[in-house]
C-alpha positions in Angstrom: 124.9 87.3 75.7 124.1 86.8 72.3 121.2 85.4 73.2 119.9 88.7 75.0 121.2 91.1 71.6 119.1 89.0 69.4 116.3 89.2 71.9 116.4 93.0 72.0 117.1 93.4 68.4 113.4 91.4 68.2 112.1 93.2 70.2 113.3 97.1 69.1 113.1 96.2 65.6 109.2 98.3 65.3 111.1 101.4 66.5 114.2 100.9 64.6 111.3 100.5 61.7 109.2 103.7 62.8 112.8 105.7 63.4 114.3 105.2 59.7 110.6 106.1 58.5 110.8 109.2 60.3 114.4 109.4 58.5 112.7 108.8 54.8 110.1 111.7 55.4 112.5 113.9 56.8 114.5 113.1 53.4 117.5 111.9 55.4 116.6 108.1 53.6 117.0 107.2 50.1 113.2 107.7 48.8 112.6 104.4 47.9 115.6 102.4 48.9 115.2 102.6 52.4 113.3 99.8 51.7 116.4 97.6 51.6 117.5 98.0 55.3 114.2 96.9 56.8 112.6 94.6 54.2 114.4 91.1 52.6 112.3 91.3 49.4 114.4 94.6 48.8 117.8 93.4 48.5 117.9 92.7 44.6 121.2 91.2 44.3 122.8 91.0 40.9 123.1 87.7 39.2 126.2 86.0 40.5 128.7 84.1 38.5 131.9 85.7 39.9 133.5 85.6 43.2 131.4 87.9 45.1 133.6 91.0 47.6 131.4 92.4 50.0 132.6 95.4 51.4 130.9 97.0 54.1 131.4 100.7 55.3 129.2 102.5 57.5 129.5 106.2 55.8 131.6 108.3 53.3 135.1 108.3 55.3 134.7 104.8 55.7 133.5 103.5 51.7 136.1 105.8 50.5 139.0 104.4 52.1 138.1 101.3 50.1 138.2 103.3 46.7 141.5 102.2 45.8 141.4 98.8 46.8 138.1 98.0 44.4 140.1 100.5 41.9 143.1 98.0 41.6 140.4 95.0 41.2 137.5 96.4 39.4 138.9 95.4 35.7 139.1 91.2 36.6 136.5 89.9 35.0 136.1 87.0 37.4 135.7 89.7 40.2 132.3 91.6 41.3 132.0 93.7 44.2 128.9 94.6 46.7 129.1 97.8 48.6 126.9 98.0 51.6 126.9 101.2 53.6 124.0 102.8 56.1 124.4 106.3 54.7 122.0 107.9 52.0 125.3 110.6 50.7 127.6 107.1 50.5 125.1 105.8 48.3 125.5 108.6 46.3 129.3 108.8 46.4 129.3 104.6 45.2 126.8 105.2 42.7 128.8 108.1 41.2 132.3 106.7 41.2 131.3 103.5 40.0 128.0 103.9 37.5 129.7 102.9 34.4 131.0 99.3 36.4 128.5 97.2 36.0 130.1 94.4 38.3 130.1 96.4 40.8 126.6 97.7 43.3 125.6 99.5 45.8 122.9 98.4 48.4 122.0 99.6 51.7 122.8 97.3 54.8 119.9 95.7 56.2 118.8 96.3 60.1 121.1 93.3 62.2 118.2 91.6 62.4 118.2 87.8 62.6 115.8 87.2 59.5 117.0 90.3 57.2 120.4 88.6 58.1 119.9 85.0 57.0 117.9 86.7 53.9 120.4 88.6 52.7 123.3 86.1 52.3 121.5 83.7 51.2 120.4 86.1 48.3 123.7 87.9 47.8 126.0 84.1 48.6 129.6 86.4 49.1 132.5 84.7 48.6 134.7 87.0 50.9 132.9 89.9 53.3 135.3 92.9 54.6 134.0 95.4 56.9 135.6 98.1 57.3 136.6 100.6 60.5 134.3 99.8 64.1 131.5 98.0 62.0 130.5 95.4 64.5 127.2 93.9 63.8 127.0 90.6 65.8 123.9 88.5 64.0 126.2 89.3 60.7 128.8 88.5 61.9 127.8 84.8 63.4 126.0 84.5 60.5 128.9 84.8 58.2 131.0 82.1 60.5 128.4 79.8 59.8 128.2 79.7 56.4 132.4 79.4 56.6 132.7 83.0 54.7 136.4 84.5 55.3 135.3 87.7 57.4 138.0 90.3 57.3 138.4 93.5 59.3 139.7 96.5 57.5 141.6 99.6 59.2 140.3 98.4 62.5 140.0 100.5 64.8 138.7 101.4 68.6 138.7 104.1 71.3 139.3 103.5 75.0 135.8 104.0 75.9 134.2 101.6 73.2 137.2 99.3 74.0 135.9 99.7 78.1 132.5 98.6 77.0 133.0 96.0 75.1 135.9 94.7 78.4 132.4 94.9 80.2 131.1 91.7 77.9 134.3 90.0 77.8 133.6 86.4 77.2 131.4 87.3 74.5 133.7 89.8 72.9 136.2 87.8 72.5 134.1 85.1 70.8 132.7 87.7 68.5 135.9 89.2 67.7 137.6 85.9 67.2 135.1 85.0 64.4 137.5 87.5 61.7 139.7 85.8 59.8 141.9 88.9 59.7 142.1 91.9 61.4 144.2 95.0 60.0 144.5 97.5 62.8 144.6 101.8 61.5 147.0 101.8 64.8 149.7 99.4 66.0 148.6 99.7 69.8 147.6 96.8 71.6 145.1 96.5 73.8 144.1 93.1 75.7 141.4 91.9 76.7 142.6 89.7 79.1 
């Protein structure tokens, strides 16, 4: 199965590139930082020398929830944080809250594509990666239980019918899901996939 996802993820990636083109001149991209979710020589990571938190939120709702978490750890020094979202207005709110915290940046997640993947961790080397909500990217995901990083899952959540298509894969979503170290459900309702 995962075979067949990177295969098609190959092979859509010129629309997916044509699509968030169309985005950027419809101004619904960051100008020139929509660079960073299609090309690996766009990432820029910051120079690391602390433990590295990646945080990974898909829009506004979702990087805000985090707020207070990097609020109670912004002032350790030994501490830096990278926000990823896929949203040009969460870029915005990120830059805005956090623009005088220097150990602390914003970038835009890269496409789930097999060599933007491997790129960007092995520029950005996170010591812990948290995403946050229904933010299931498999090639990250693998990627990141290769290279032994603690994956966590934050406010996880998931509605019947995403829940019923992901039953359809079941071997391989219970391998994929089974890669987080942790998993901190929104809701305490259990659903099997068994």
């Amino acid at each position: 199965m995962l075979g067949l996802y990177k295969f098609l993820i190959k092979i859509l990636f010129p629309f997916f590139f044509i699509f968030i083109l169309i985005r950027r001149f419809s101004l619904k991209e960051h100008k020139v930082r929509y660079k960073e979710k299609l090309m690996s020589s766009y990432f820029n990571p910051i120079k690391k020398s602390n433990f590295l938190i990646w945080f990974h939120a898909a829009s506004v709702g979702e990087v805000m929830s985090v707020f207070p978490i990097i609020d109670k750890m912004k002032d350790d020094k030994r501490l830096s944080f990278l926000i990823t979202t896929l949203t040009k207005s969460s870029s915005v709110i990120v830059e805005k809250k956090f623009m005088k915290n220097r150990n602390i940046v914003h970038r835009f997640l890269p496409l789930d594509n097999d060599k933007l993947v491997e790129t960007f961790l092995k520029k950005w080397k996170p010591d812990l990666s948290i995403f946050v909500d229904s933010e299931i990217w498999p090639n990250f995901i693998f990627s990141i239980e290769k290279k032994k990083i603690p994956l966590v899952l934050l406010n996880a959540r998931i509605t019947k019918k995403t829940f019923k298509r992901w039953f359809f894969f079941k071997r391989f979503s219970e391998k994929l899901f089974g890669l987080f170290s942790v998993c901190m459900a929104s809701r305490d309702i259990s659903l099997s996939l068994k």
